[in-house]
C-alpha positions as CSV (number, residue, x, y, z in Angstrom):
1,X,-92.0,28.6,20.5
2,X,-94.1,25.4,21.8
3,X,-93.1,22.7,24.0
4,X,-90.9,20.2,22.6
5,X,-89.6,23.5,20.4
6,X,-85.9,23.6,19.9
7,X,-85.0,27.0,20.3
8,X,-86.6,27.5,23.9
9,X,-85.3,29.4,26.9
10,X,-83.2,26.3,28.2
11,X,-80.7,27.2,25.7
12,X,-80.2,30.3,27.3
13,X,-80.1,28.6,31.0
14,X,-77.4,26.3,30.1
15,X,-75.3,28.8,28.7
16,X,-75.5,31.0,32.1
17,X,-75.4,27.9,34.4
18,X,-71.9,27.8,33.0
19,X,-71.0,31.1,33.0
20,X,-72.1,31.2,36.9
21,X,-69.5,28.4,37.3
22,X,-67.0,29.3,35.6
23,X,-63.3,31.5,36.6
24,X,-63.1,33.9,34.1
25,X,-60.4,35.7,36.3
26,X,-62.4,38.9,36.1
27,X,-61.6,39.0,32.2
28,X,-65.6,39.1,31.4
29,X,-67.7,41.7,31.7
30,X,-71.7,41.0,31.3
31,X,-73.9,43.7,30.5
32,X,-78.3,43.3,29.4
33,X,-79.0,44.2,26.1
34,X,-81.2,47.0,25.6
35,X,-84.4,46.4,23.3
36,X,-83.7,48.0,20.3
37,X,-86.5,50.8,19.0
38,X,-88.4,48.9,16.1
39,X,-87.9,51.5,14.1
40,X,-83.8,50.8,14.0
41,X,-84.8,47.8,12.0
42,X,-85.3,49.5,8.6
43,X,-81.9,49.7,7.8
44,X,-81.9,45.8,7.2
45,X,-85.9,45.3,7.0
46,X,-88.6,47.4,5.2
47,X,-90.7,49.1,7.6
48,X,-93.7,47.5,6.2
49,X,-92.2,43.9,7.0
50,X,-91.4,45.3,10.5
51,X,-95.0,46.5,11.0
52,X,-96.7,43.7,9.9
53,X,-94.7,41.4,12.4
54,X,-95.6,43.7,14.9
55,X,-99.0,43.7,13.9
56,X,-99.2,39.7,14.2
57,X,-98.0,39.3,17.9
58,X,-100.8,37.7,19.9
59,X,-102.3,38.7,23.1
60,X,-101.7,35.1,24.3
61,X,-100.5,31.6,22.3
62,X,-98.5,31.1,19.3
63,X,-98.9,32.6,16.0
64,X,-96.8,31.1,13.1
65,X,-94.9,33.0,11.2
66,X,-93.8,30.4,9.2
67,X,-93.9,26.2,9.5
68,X,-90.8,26.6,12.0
69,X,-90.9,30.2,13.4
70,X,-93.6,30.8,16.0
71,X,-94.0,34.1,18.4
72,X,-95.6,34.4,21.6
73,X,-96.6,37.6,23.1
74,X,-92.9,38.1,24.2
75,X,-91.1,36.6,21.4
76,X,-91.2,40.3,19.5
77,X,-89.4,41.8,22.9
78,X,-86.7,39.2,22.9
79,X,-85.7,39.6,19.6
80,X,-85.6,43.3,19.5
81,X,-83.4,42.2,22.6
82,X,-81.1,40.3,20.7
83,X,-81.0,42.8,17.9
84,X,-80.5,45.5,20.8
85,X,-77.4,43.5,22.1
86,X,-75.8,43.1,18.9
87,X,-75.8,46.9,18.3
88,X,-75.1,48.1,21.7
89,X,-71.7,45.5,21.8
90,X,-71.3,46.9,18.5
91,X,-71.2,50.7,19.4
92,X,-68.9,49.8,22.5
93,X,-66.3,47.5,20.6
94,X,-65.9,51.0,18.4
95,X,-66.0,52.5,21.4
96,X,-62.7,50.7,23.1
97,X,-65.2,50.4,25.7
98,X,-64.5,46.4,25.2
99,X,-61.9,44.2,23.1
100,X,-64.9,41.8,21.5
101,X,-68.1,40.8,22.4
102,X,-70.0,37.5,22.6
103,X,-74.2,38.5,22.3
104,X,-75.5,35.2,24.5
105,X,-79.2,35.9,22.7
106,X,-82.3,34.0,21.6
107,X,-84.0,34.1,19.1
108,X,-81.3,34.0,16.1
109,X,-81.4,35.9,13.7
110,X,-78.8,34.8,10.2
111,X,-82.0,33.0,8.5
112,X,-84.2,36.1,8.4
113,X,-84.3,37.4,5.0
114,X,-85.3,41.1,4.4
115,X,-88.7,40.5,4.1
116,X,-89.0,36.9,5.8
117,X,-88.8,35.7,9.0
118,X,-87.9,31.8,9.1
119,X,-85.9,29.4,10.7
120,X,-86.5,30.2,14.4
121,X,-85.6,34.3,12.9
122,X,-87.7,36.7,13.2
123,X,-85.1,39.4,12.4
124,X,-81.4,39.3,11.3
125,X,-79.2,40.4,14.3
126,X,-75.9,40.0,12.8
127,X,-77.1,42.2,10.0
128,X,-78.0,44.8,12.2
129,X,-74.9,44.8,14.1
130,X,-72.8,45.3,10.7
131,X,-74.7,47.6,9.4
132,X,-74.4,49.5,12.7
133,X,-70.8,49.5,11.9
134,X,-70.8,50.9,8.5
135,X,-73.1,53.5,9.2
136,X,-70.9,54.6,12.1
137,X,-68.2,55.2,9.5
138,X,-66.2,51.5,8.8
139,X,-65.7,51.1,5.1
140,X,-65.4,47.1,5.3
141,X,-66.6,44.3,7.5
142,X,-67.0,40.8,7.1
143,X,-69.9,38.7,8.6
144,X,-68.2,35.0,9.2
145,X,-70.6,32.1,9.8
146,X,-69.9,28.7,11.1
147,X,-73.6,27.6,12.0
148,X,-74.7,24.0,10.8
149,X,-76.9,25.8,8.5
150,X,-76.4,28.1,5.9
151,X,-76.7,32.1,6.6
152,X,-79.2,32.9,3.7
153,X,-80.7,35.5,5.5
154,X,-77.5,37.0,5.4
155,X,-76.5,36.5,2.3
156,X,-79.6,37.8,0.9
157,X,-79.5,41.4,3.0
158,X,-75.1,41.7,2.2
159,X,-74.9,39.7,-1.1
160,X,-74.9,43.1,-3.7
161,X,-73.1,45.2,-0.7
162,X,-69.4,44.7,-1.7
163,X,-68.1,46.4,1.9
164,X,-69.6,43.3,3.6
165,X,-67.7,39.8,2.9
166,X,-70.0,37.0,4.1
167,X,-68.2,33.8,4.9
168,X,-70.6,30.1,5.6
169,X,-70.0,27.1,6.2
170,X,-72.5,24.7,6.7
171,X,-73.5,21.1,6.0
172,X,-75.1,20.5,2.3
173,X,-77.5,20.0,1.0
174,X,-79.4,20.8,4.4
175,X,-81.8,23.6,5.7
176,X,-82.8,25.7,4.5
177,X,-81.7,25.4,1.1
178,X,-82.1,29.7,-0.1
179,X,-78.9,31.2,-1.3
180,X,-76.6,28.3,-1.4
181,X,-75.1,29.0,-4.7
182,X,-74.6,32.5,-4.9
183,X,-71.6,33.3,-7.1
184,X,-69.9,37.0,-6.3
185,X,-66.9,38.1,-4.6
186,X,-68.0,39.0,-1.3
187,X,-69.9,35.6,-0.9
188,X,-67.6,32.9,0.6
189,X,-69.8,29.9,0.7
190,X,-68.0,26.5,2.4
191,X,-70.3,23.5,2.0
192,X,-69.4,20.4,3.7
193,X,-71.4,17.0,3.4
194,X,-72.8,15.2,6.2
195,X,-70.9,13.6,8.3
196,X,-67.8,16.2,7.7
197,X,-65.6,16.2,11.2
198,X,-62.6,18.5,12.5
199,X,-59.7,18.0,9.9
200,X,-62.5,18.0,7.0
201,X,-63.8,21.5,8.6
202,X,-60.6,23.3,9.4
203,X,-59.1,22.8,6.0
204,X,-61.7,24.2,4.4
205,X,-61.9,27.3,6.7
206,X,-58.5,27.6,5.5
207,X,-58.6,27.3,2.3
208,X,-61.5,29.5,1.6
209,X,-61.8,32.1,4.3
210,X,-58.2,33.0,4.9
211,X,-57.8,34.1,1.1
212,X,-60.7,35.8,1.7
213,X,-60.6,37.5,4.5
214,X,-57.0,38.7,3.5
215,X,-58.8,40.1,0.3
216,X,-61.0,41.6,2.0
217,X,-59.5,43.0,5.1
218,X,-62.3,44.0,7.0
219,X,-62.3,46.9,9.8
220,X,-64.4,44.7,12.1
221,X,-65.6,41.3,12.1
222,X,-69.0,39.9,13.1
223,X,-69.7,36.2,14.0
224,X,-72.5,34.3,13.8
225,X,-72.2,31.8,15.8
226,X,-73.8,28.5,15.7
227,X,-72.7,25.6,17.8
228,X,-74.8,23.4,16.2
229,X,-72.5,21.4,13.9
230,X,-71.6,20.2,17.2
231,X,-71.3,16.0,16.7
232,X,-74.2,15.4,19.8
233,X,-76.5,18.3,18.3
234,X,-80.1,16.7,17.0
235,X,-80.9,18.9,14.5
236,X,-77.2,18.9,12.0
237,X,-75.2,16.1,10.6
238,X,-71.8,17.3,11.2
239,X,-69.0,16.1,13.7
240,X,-67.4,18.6,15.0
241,X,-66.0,18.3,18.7
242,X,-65.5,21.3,21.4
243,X,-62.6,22.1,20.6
244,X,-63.2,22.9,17.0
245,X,-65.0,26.0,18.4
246,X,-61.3,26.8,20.3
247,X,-59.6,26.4,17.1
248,X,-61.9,28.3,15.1
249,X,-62.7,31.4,17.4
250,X,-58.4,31.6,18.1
251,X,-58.2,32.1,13.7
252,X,-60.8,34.6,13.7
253,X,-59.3,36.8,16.5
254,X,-56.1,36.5,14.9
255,X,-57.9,37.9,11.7
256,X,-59.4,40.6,13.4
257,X,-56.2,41.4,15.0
258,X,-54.3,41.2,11.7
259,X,-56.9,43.5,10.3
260,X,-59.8,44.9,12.2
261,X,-57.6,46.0,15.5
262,X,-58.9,43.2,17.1
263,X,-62.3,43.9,16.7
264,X,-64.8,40.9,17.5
265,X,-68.8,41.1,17.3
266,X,-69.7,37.3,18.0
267,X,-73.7,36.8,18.5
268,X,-75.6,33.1,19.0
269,X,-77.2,31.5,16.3
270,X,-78.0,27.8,16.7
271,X,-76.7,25.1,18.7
272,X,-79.6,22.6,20.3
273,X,-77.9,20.0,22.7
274,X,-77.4,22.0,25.9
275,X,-74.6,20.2,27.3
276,X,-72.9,20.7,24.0
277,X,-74.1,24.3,23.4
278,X,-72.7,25.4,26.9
279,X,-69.1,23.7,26.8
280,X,-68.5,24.9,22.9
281,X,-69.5,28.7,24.0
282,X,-67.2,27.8,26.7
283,X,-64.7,27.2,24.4
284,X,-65.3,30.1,21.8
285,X,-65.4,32.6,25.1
286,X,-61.9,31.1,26.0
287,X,-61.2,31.9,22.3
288,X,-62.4,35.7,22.8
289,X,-61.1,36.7,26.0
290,X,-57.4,34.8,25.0
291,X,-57.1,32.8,28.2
């Protein structure tokens, strides 16, 4: 998106560099997502939203799409990527083709509205992916965020669809401020002031997803995972340590096991320190793969 940007390609690169060294005792299988068909998209976007991204990418340079979300004549590519991956892990965790899935993508995708792209998001992978599972016959899945930010995108695109719980914490008030006090029973919102560290985090994943995820039971659960309420990330205010992302990704799997036969969608959303970024994805793979 620019030099200087953020969300730029190094995030990825860290994240492989420790993969590459890394044992995962042949647990981990890595596959390249497949770039989704831009026609896919309409079952979370309107195809006139679609077309008149596609109609905006430039032939070289940056176009903004809003104050924060620039594309370049590749960005359209790597997010129809990363919405590719999220569906094609999708359709093989139905599949038993794999126990879970972790989508190591750029851009993210839980800010995108239905109509707006924002927030680094041009569109909203996570969305994609569960709506992918519904229409491939789930009656109930649940979409749980732990970014630094709030998943409005999300919320907006699942908040009158009572088959999809959408659980998110995130520091408040903070970015970007849309959907933050939506009121109905499949929205689980968990705001936590700045500053908020482990203890003041996990107790309040307890207290308000457990209750209702159990509610809910879901068939499969998606995460959208951001690693940026990591205490050495620049752009949050939250103090959460590595291990936070352990702890958190172990209580989701034993949800999903509980519930969902242990059905696991995870895909990247924020997280902007790299040294951070790579040792908490680290730690939620540990999480995944149970080792």
């Amino acid at each position: 998106m620019g030099p200087s940007h953020p969300e730029s390609p190094d995030r990825l690169n860290s994240i492989n560099t420790m993969m590459l060294n890394t044992d995962w005792d042949n647990s981990l299988i890595q596959k390249q997502a497949p770039l989704l068909d831009p026609r896919d998209l309409v079952s979370i976007h309107p195809l006139d939203h679609v077309n008149a991204i596609l109609e905006r990418i430039p032939d070289e340079g940056l176009v903004y799409l809003e104050a924060d979300t620039a594309i370049n004549p590749h960005s359209v590519n790597a997010a129809l990527h990363a919405a590719g991956a999220g569906i094609f892990a999708t359709d093989q965790v139905l599949a038993g083709s794999a126990e879970n899935a972790f989508c190591s993508v750029r851009p993210p995708g839980h800010h995108a509205e239905s109509t707006i792209a924002m927030g680094f998001c041009v569109f909203n992978s996570v969305a994609l992916a569960a709506q992918r599972a519904l229409a491939s016959g789930l009656s109930r899945v649940a979409i749980l965020d732990f970014d630094v930010h709030h998943g409005n995108g999300t919320v907006e695109i699942f908040q009158h669809q009572p088959e999809v719980l959408v659980c998110s914490s995130f520091q408040h008030p903070f970015y970007p401020r849309r959907f933050d006090d939506v009121c109905l029973p499949n929205i689980c919102l968990t705001p936590l002031q700045a500053g908020a560290a482990s203890d003041n985090f996990r107790q309040a994943i307890e207290r308000d997803w457990l209750p209702a995820i159990t509610q809910h039971q879901p068939e499969m659960i998606f995460i959208s995972a951001g690693f940026d309420a990591h205490q050495q990330d620049p752009l949050g205010g939250l103090n959460l340590i590595d291990n936070d992302y352990l702890w958190i990704t172990e209580l989701i799997v034993e949800q999903a096991d509980k519930f969902a036969g242990g059905r696991v969608v995870s895909m990247l959303e924020g997280g902007y320190d790299l040294d951070a970024l790579a040792r908490s994805v680290k730690m939620h793979l540990t999480g995944l793969l149970g080792i």
